[in-house]
C-alpha positions as CSV (number, residue, x, y, z in Angstrom):
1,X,54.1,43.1,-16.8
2,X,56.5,42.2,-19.7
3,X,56.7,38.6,-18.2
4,X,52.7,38.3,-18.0
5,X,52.5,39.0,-21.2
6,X,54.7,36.3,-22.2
7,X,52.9,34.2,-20.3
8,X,49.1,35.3,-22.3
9,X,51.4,34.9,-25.5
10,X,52.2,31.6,-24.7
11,X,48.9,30.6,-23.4
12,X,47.2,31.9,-26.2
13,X,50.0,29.5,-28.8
14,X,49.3,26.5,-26.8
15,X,45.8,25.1,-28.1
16,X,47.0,25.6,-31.7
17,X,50.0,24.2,-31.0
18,X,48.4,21.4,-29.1
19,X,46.4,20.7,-32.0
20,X,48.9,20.5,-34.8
21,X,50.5,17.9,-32.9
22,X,47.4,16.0,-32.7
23,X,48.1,12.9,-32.3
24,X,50.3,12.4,-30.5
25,X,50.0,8.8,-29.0
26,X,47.7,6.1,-29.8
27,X,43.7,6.6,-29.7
28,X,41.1,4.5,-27.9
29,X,38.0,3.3,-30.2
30,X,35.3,1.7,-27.7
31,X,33.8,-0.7,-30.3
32,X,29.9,-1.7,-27.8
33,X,29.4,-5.1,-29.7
34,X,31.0,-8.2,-29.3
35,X,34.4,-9.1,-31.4
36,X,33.3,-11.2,-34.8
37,X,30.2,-9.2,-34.9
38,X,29.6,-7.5,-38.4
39,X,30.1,-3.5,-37.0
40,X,33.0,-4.8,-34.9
41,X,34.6,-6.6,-38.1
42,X,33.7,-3.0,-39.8
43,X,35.2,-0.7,-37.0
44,X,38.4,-3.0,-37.6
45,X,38.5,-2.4,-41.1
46,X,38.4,1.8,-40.6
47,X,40.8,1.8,-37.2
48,X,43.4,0.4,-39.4
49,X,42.8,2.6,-42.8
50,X,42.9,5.5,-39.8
51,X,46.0,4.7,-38.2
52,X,48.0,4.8,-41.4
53,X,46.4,8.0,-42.2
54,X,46.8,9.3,-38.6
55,X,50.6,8.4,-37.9
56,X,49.1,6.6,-34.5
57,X,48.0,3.1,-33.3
58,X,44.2,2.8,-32.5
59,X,43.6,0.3,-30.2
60,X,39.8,-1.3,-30.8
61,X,38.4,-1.4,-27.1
62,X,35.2,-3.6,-27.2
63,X,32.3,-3.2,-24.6
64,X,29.0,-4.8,-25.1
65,X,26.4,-5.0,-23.4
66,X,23.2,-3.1,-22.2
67,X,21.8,-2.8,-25.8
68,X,25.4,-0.5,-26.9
69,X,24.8,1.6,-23.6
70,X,28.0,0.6,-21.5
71,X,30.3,1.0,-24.3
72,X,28.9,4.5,-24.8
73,X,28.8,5.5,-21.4
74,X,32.6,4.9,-20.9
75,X,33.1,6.7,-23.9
76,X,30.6,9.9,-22.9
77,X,32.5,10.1,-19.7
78,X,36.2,10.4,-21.3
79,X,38.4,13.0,-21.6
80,X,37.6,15.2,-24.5
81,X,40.9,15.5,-26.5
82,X,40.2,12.8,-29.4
83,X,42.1,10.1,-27.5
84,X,39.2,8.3,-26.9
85,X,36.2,8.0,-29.7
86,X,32.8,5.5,-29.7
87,X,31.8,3.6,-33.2
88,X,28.6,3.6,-33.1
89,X,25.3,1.8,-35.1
90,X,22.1,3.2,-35.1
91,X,21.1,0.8,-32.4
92,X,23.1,3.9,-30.6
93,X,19.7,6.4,-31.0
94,X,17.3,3.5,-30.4
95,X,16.3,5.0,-27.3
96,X,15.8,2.0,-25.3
97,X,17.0,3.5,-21.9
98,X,15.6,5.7,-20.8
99,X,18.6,6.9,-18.3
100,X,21.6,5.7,-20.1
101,X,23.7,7.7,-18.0
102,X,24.5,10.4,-20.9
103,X,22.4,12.4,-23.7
104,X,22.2,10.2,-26.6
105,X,23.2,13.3,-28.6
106,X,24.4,16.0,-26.7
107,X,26.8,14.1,-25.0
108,X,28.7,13.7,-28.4
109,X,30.7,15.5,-31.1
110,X,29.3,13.4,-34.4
111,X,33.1,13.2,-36.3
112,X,31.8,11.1,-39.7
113,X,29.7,8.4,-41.0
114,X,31.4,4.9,-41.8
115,X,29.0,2.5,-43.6
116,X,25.4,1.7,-44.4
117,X,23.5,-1.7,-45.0
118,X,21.0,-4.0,-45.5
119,X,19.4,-6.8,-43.6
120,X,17.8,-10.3,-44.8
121,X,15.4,-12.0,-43.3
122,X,16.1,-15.6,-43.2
123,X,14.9,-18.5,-41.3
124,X,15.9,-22.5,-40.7
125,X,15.5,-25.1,-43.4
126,X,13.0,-26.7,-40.9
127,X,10.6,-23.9,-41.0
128,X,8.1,-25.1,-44.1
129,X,7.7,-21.0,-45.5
130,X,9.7,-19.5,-48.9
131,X,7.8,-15.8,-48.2
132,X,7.2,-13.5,-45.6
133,X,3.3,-13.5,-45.7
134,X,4.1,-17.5,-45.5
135,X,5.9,-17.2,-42.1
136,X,3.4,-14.9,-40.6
137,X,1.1,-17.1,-41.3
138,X,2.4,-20.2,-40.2
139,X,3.4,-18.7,-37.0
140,X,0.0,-17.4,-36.2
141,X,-1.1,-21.0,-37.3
142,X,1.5,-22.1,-34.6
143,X,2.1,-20.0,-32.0
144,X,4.8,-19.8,-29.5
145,X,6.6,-22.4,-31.7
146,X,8.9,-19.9,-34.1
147,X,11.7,-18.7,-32.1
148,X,13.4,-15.3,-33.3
149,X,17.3,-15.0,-32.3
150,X,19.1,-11.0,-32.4
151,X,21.7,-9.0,-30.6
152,X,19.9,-6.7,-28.0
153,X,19.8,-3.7,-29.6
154,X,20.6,-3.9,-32.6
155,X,18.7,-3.1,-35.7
156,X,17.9,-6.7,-36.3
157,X,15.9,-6.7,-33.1
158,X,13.3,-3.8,-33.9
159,X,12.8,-5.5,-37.2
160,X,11.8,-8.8,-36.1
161,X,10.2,-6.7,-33.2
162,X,8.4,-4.5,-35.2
163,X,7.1,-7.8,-38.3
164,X,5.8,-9.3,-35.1
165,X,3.9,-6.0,-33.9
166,X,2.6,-5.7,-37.3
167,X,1.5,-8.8,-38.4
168,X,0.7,-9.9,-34.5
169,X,2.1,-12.8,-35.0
170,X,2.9,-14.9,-31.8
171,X,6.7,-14.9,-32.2
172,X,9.4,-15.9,-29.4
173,X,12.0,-14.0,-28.7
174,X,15.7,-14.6,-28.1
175,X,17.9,-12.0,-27.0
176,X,21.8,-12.9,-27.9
177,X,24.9,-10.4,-27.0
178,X,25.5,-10.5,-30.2
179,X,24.7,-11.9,-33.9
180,X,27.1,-14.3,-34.0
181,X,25.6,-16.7,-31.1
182,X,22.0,-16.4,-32.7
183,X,23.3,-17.6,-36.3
184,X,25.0,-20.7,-34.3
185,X,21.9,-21.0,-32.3
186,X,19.8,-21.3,-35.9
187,X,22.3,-23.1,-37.5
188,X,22.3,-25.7,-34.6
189,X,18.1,-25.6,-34.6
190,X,17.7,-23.6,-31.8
191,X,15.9,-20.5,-32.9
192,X,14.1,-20.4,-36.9
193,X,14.0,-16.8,-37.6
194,X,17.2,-13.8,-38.1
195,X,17.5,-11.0,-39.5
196,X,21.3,-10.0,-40.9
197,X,23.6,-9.2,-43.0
198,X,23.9,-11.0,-46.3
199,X,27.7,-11.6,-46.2
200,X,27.3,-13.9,-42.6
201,X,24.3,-15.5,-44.1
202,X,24.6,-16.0,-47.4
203,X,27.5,-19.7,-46.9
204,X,24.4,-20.9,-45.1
205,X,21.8,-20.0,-47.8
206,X,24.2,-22.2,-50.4
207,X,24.5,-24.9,-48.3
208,X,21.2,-25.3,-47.8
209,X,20.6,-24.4,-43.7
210,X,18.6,-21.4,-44.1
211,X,16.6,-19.7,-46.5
212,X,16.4,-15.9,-47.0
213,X,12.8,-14.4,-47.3
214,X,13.4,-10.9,-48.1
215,X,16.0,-8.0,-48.1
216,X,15.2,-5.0,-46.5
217,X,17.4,-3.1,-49.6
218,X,15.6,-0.9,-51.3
219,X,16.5,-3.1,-54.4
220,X,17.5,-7.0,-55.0
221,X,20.7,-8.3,-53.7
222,X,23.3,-9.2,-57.2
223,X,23.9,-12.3,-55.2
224,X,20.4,-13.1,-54.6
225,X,18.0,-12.4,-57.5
226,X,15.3,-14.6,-56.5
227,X,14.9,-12.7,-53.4
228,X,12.7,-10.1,-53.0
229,X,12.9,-6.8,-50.8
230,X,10.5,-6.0,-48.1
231,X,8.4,-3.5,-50.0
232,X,8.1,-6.6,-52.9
233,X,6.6,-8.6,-50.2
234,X,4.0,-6.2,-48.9
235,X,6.0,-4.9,-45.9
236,X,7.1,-1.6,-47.0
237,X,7.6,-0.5,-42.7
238,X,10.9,-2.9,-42.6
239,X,12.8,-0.9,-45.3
240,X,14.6,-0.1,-42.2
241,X,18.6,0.2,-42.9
242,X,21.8,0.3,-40.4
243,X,25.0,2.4,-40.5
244,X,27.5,2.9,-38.3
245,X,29.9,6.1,-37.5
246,X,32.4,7.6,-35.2
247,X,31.8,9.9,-32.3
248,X,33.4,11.6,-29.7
249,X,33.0,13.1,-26.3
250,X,31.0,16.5,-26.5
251,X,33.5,19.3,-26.2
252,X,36.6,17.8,-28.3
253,X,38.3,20.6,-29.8
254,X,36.5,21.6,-33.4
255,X,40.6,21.5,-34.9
256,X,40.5,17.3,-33.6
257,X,37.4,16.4,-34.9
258,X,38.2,17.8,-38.3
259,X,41.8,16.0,-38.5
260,X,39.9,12.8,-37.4
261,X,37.0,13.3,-39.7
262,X,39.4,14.0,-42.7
263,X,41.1,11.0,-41.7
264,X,37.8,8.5,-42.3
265,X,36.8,9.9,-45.2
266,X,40.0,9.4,-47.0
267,X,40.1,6.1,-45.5
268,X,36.6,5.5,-47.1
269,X,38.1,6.0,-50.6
270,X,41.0,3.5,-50.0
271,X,40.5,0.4,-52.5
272,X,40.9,-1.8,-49.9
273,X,38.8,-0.6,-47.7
274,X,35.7,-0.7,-50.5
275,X,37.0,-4.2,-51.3
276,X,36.5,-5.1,-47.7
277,X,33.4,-3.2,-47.3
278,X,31.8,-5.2,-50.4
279,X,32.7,-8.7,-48.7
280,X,30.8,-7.8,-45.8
281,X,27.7,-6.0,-48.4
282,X,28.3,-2.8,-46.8
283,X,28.4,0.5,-48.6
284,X,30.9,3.2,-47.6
285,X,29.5,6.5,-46.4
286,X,30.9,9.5,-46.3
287,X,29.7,12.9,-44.7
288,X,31.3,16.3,-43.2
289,X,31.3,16.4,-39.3
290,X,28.3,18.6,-39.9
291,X,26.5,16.4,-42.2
292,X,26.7,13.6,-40.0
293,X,25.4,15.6,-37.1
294,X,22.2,16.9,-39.2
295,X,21.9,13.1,-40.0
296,X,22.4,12.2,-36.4
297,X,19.9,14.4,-35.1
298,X,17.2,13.2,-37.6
299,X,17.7,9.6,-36.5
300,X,17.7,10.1,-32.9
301,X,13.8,11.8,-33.7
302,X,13.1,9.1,-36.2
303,X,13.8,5.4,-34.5
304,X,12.3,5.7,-31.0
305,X,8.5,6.0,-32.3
306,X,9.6,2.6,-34.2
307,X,11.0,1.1,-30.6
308,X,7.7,1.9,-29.3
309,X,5.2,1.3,-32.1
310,X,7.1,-2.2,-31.4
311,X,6.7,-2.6,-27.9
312,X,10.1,-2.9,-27.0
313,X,11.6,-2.6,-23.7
314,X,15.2,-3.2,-22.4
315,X,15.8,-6.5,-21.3
């Protein structure tokens, strides 16, 4: 008996032990978009803000594909010690699948929030439209001519989605695996019409190869005065903002996700972090591991009635 009970003892020390020590080699961050794309360039920033905060290398693992799904399969499927964690956009609660091959939110422990941000609407120099109402227009006026490039699954994609299920314009669209190809594709004449972020469009807007419509920011950009937000152009239904955030595997000790979650939010504070953050127009954002699961929840309810009000279907 004595040497049972020195075995419960020990038993019982371990997962506190286990967790103090936590971690104790490097940590995987499966990044589902494609490297250069604006959430990869921010997971970058916060992996490395982490892993001086952490005392371990995180290694940036990216998996695109399948509208985010793959990425977040491998990641649902992983052990659940905080080894490996999933940075995720909102693209993640879109609901496209409808068999993903894990629970969009019960298959994850929400750790923190990361960023948020805006999108503008921008098309080609060749398209002859400086508003909104102007381009739905002169695509109903030629239709099947304006081509409309976005990453599948990403929040660019139910925008432009969703203008064209409003307006019913007749509006091609071009599914990319990421941003990155559709702003070359635009840039080379290829597709008119993107939605993105500011920072990878606005070099284009000064030298004169696109021109930004509208901002779906609920105010002007500072670096665009002239350009007016969505609701300022009659489209109040594409104030529609992205974030992104960390998860990890459901069932990761509650001791893990607090060190982790403690270790974003400081990094969010970090000066160079924000300085980063602002060259790329996004906005730090931080929450509690139980804020960002309230906020988590709410999004997976809010965005699929969008998906479908747009007619979207995976590709």
């Amino acid at each position: 008996m004595p040497l049972l009970a020195t075995l419960l003892v020990l038993l019982a020390l371990a997962t506190p032990a286990s967790a103090q020590t936590y971690p104790a080699k490097p940590i995987r961050l499966i990044v589902p978009f494609t490297p250069g794309s604006p959430v990869d360039a921010s997971a970058r920033v916060i992996a490395k803000e982490m892993q001086a905060r952490l005392g371990q290398t995180i290694v940036l693992d990216n998996r695109p594909g399948a509208g985010t799904t793959l990425g977040a399969k491998a990641a649902a499927a992983a052990e659940p010690d905080g080894y490996t964690l999933l940075y995720i956009s909102n693209g993640h609660v879109f609901g496209l699948y409808s068999d993903p091959g894990y629970d969009t939110v019960k298959s994850f422990a929400p750790i923190a929030t990361v960023a948020g941000w805006s999108q503008l609407l921008v098309v080609a120099s060749s398209v002859p439209v400086k508003t909104v109402s102007e381009l739905v227009s002169y695509a109903k006026a030629n239709p099947g001519k304006v081509t409309f490039g976005f990453g599948l699954g990403t929040p660019p994609q139910i925008m432009g989605e969703y203008l064209k299920a409003l307006t019913g314009a007749d509006i091609v669209s071009v599914p990319y695996r990421g941003g990155v190809q559709a702003i070359t594709d635009m840039l080379g004449g290829r597709i008119h019409m993107y939605f993105g972020p500011v920072v990878n469009l606005l070099p284009h807007i000064r030298a004169g190869k696109v021109r930004p419509l509208a901002t779906t920011s609920a105010t002007r950009y500072p670096e665009l005065p002239d350009v007016p937000t969505v609701v300022e152009s009659g489209f109040p239904q594409l104030e529609l903002n992205a974030w992104t955030g960390i998860l990890a595997p459901a069932g990761t000790p509650a001791a893990v996700v607090a060190t982790l979650s403690a270790a974003v939010n400081d990094s969010l504070k970090s000066p160079e972090l924000q300085k980063a953050f602002a060259g790329m127009s996004f906005e730090a954002k931080v929450t509690s591991p139980t804020q960002f699961a309230t906020f988590f929840a709410a999004e997976a309810q809010r965005w699929p009635p969008i998906i479908k009000a747009a007619g979207i279907k995976p590709e």
